[in-house]
C-alpha positions in Angstrom: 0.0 0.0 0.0 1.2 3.2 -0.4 1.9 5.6 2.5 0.7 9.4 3.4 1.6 11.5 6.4 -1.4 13.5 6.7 -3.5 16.0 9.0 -7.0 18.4 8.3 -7.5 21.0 10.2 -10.2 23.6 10.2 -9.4 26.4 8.5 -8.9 29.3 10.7 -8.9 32.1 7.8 -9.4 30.0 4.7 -8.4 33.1 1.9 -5.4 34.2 3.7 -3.9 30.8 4.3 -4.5 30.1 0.3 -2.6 33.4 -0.2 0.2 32.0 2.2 0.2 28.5 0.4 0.1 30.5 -3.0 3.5 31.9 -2.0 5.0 28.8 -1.1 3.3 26.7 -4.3 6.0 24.7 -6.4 3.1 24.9 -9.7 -0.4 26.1 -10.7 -3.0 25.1 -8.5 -5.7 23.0 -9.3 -9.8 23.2 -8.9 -11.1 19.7 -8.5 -14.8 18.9 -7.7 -15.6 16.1 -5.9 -18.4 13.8 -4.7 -17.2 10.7 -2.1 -19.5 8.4 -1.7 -18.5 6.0 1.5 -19.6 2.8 1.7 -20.1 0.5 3.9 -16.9 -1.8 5.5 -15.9 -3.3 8.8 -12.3 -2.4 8.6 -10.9 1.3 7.0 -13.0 3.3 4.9 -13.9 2.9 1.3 -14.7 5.9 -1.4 -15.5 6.6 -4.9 -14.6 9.6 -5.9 -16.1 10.7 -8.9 -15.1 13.9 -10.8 -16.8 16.3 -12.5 -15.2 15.5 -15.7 -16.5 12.3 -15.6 -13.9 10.0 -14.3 -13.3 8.5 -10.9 -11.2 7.1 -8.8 -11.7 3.8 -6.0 -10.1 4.6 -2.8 -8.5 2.4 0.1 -7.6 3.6 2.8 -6.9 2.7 7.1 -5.4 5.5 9.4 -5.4 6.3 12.8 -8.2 8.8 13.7 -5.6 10.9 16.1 -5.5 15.5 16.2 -1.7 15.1 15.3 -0.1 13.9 11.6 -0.5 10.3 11.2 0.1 7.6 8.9 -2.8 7.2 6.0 -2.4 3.3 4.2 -3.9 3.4 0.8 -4.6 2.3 -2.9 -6.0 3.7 -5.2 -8.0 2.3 -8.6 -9.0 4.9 -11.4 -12.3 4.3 -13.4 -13.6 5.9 -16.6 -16.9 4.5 -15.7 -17.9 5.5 -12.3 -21.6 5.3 -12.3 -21.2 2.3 -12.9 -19.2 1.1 -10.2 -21.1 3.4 -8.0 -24.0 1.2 -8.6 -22.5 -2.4 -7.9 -21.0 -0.9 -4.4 -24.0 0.6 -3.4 -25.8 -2.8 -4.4 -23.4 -5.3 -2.2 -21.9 -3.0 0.6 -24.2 -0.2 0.8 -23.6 3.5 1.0 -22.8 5.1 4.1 -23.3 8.6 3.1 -22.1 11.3 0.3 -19.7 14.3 0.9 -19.7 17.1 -1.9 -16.6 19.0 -1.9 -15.0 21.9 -4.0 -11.5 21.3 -3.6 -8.1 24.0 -4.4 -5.0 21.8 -4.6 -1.9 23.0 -4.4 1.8 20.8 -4.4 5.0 22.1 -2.6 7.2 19.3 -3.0 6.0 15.9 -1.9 3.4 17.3 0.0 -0.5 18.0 -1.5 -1.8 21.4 0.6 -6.0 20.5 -0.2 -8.9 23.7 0.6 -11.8 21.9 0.9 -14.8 23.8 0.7 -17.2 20.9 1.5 -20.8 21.3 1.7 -22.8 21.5 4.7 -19.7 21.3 6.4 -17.8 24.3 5.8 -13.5 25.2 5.4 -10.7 22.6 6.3 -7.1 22.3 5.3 -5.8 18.9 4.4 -1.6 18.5 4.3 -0.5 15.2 2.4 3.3 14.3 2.5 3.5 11.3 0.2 6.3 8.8 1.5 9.1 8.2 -1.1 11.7 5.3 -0.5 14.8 7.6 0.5 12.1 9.4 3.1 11.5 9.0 6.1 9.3 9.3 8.7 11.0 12.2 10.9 11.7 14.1 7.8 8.0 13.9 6.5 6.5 15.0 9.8 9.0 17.8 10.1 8.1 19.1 6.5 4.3 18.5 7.7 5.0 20.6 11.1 7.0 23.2 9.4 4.0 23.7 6.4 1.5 23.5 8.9 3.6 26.6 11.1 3.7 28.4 7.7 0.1 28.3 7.2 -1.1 29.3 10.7 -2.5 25.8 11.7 -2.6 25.2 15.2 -2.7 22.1 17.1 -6.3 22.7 18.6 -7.3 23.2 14.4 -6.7 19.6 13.6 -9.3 16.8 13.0 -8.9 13.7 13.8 -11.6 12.4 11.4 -12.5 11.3 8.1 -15.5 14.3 6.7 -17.8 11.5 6.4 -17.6 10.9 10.3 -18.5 14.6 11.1 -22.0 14.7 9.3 -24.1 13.5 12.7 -27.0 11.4 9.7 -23.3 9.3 8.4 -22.3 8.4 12.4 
């Protein structure tokens, strides 16, 4: 499986910490929409994330839910045909619940900075450090640390949950 360091954090003052991660951005940001629609497992979580261009992707993944960066397992499958994998999950696990976000990525080396503007939820933050082989640990939590002192995210900020386990109807 492949291996993030990751936190989310509620975002204190979402346009100024964009502005801040704009100044630090290696390349041009990206606007993604997305719908995840968890389903149903007894071990990790499960998504499909479909794209508003269409496409998809079948995500993986087990963490620990702690307010501190932690190691995120996962794989990921992409789909040209969604809908219709949405369909046969829904059919033999079940869906769990939907979450519709507008997302801003931006990349600053090996880490993905994420503003999630997710619906009836509101601002978070998400820092992804994606583990190379000649990386390790230490050095990915200090870049995680250091990016999340750059864009003003404190401790008491961070999440220790999945969006899907915030909407109270999806608990």
């Amino acid at each position: 499986m492949a291996v993030n360091i990751e936190i989310k954090a509620r975002a204190s003052d979402f346009n100024r910490q964009k502005i801040i991660a704009e100044t630090l951005c290696d390349i041009p940001t990206e606007q993604i929409w997305q719908e995840d629609i968890f389903f149903k497992i007894s071990k990790g979580r499960l998504k499909l994330r479909i794209f508003d261009s269409g496409s998809g992707e079948l995500i993986y993944y087990m963490r620990t839910d702690l307010n501190e960066p932690k190691v995120s397992q996962y794989e990921i499958s992409v789909t040209n045909e969604p809908e219709s994998l949405k369909n046969i999950l829904s059919s033999s696990l079940g869906v769990r619940g939907v979450i519709k976000k507008q997302r801003t990525l931006y990349r600053i080396g090996h880490t993905r900075i994420h503003f999630d503007q997710v619906e009836d939820l509101g601002n978070f933050i998400e820092l992804e450090f994606v583990m190379q082989d000649k990386i390790s640990k230490n050095e990915a939590l200090q870049t995680v640390q250091n990016l999340m002192k750059k864009l003003e995210i404190q401790d008491n900020h961070l999440i220790n949950t999945a969006y899907i386990d915030m909407v109270p109807d999806y608990q």
